[in-house]
N, C-alpha and C positions, 0 to 999 in steps of 0.2 A: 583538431584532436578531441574537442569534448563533445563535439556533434558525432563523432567515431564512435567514444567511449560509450555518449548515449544508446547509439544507433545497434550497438555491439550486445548492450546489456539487455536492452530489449530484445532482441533476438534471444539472448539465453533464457530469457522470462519466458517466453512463447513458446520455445523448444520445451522447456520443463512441465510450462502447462497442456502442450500436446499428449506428454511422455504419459502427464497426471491423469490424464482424462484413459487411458490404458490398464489403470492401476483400479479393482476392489478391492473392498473388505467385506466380507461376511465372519458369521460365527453361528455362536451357539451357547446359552447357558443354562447351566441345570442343578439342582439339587434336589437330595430326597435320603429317601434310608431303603436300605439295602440290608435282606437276611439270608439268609443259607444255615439249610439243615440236613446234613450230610447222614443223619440215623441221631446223635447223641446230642440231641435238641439244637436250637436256634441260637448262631449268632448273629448281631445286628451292627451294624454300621454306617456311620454318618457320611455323606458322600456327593458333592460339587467340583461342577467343573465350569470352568471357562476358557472356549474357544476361539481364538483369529485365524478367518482363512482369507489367503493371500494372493489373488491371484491378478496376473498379469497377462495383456492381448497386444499384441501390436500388429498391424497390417501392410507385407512388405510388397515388394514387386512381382510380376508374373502370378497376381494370384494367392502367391503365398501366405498364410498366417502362420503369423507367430505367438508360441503360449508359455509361460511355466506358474506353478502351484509351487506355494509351502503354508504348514497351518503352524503356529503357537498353539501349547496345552497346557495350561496350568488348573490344576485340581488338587484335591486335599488328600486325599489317597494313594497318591506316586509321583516318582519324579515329575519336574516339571519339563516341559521340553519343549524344543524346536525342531519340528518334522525335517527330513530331508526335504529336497525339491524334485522336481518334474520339470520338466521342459520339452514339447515338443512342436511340430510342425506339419501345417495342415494346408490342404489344396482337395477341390473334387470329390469330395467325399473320403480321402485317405487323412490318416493321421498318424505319424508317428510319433511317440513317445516314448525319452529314456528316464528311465529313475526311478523316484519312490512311487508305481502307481498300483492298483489292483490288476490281477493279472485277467486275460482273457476270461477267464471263468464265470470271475464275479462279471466285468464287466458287460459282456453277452451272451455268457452262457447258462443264466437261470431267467426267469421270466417273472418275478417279483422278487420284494424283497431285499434283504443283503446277503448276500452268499444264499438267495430260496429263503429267509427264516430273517429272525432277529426283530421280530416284531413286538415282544412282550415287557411288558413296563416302561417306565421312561428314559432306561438308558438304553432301550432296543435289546434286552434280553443279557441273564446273566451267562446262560449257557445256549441259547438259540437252537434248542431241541427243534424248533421246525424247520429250518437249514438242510432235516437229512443229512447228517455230519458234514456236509460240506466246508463248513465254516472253519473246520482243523484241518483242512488238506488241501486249499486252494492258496493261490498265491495273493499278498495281501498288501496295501499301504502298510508302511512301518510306522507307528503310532509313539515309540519311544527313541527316537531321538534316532543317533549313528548306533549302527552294529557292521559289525566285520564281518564281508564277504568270505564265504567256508572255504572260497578257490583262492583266492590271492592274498586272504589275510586283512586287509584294506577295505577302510567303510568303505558303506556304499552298498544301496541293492543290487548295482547290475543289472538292471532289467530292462529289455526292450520289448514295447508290444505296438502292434499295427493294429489299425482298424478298419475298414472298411463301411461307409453308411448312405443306402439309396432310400430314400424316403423310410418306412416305416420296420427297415430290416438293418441290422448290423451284424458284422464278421469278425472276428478280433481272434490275432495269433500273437502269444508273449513266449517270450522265454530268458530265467533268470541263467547268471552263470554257474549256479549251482548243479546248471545239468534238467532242471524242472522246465516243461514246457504242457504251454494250454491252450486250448481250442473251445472259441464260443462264437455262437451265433444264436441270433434272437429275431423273431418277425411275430409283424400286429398285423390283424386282419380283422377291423372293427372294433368290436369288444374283446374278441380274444387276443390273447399272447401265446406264445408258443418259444422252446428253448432246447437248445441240447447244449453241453457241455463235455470235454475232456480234459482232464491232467494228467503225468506221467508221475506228479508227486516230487519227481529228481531222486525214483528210488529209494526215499527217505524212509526210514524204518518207523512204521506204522500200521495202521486194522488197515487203511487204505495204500497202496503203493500206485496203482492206477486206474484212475476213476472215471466212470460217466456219468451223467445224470441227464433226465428227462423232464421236462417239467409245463408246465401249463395253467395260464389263470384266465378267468372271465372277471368285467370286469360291466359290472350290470348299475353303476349308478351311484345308488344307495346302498348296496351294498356286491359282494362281492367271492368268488373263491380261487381256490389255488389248488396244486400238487406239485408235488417230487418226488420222483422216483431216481435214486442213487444205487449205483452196483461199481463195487471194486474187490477184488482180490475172494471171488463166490459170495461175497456179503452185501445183502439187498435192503436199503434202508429206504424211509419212505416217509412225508408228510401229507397231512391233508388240513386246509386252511379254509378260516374265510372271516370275513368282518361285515358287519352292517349298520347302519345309523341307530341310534336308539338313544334317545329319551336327550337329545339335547348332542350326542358324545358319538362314540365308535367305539363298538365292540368286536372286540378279534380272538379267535381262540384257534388251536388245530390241535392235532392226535396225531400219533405218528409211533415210528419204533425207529432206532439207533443201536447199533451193532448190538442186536440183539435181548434190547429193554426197551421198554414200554415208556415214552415218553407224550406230553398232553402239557396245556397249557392258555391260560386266559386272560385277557386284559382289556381295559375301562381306560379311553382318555376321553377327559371333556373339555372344550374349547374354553378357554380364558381371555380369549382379545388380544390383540397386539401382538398376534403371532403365537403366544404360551398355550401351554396343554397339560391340566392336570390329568395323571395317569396312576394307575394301578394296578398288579398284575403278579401272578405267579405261575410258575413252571415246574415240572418233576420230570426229570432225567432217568432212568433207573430208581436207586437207594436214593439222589438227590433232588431236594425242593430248596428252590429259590426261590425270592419274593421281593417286591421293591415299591415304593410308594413316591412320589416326586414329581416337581414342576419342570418343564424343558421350553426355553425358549428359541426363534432364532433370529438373528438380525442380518 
């Protein structure tokens, strides 16, 4: 019986530390200050955060992989929270995924970037003017916590998206229950990238209801460019990007116009070791200029 008991226990040790070896953690942390000057001068604010992301691999039979994602957010500026999850399942290049994830769009369907844009200071931009609005009209990770689906009432994103990935090209079709569905695909060819995208929006009332975008970056080393070109609903919106080594750091800046205002913007980050990057940077929207100053690490 105590040669069982042992025999039994060590099995659960071994199974747990299987499971362990399945299990990361990454993150992210950052602080800095933050202003915005909407026309009647500059407000400024103090602003950190720290991130857990959480994810899980296991490898089953036939092939199959198994995965899900959740991240922890706690920062000093908003609620504090626990992401919903993701979960999905993968063989031969397909992947399905249900739950909180970025839809098609962002996922394959710009060619740098987050949603094309979000490049500027060290929280990745406060309004991501070079996006090409994309960044308000695509489908997205839920960042704060459960929200209630608009069809059933009940948390939960609803979202299912496919992927499709042969060497240096991906295909991705999502669609929430909201009725919103997107289409992207992305291929490399050396230095270049290249991307198209679609979303229907889910009809949602906005400058965009249904959208494409075109986009394309080289990507030469040291340094670097980009476009976007976005059209929905007769309205042509557009970035042009680029970054390159200088003086220790990377500089990034692009010009661009969003539903019809003149938007530009510039940013400095310089290496700090152990992963960190002091960064600098501001942006104007229209009437609007943002600005932000701060450290970002990641582990």
């Amino acid at each position: 019986m105590k040669n069982l008991l042992l025999a039994s226990t060590a099995l659960v040790l071994s199974a747990g530390i299987a499971n362990a070896q399945a299990v990361s953690i990454s993150g992210e942390g950052r602080m800095g200050i933050m202003g915005v000057n909407g026309g009647g001068g500059w407000t400024w604010m103090q602003e950190n955060r720290l991130q857990f992301n959480f994810s899980v691999s296991v490898q089953g039979d036939h092939g199959l992989t198994f995965g899900a994602y959740s991240r922890a957010r706690i920062q000093a500026s908003a609620t504090n929270t626990f992401g919903e999850s993701r979960v999905w399942v993968e063989s031969n290049g397909f992947r399905l995924t249900f739950g909180n994830n970025d839809g098609a769009f962002r996922g394959a369907g710009v060619s740098h970037g987050y949603a094309g844009g979000c490049g500027v200071g060290y929280e990745g931009g406060q309004q991501c003017g070079d996006s090409a609005g994309l960044l308000s009209v695509t489908q997205a990770h839920n960042s704060t916590g459960q929200h209630n689906n608009v069809v059933t009432g009940l948390p939960g994103t609803g979202r299912a998206r496919i992927d499709y990935t042969m060497g240096d090209t991906r295909v991705a079709l999502s669609h929430d229950r909201n009725g919103s569905t997107e289409f992207g695909v992305r291929s490399s060819f050396d230095a270049f990238t290249v991307a198209l995208g679609y979303t229907n929006n889910g009809g949602a009332a906005s400058a965009f209801q249904s959208v494409w975008a075109l986009s394309g970056h080289y990507n030469g080393g040291s340094w670097g460019v980009g476009a976007v070109v976005a059209n929905g609903n007769g309205v042509t919106n557009y970035s042009l990007s680029g970054n390159a080594q200088l003086g220790g750091g990377n500089l990034y800046g692009y010009v661009g116009r969003v539903g019809g205002a003149n938007t530009y913007g510039l940013s400095y980050g310089y290496g700090l070791g152990g992963g960190a990057t002091a960064t600098i940077g501001a942006e104007r929207v229209g009437g609007t200029t943002t600005a932000s100053v701060g450290v970002a690490f990641g582990f």
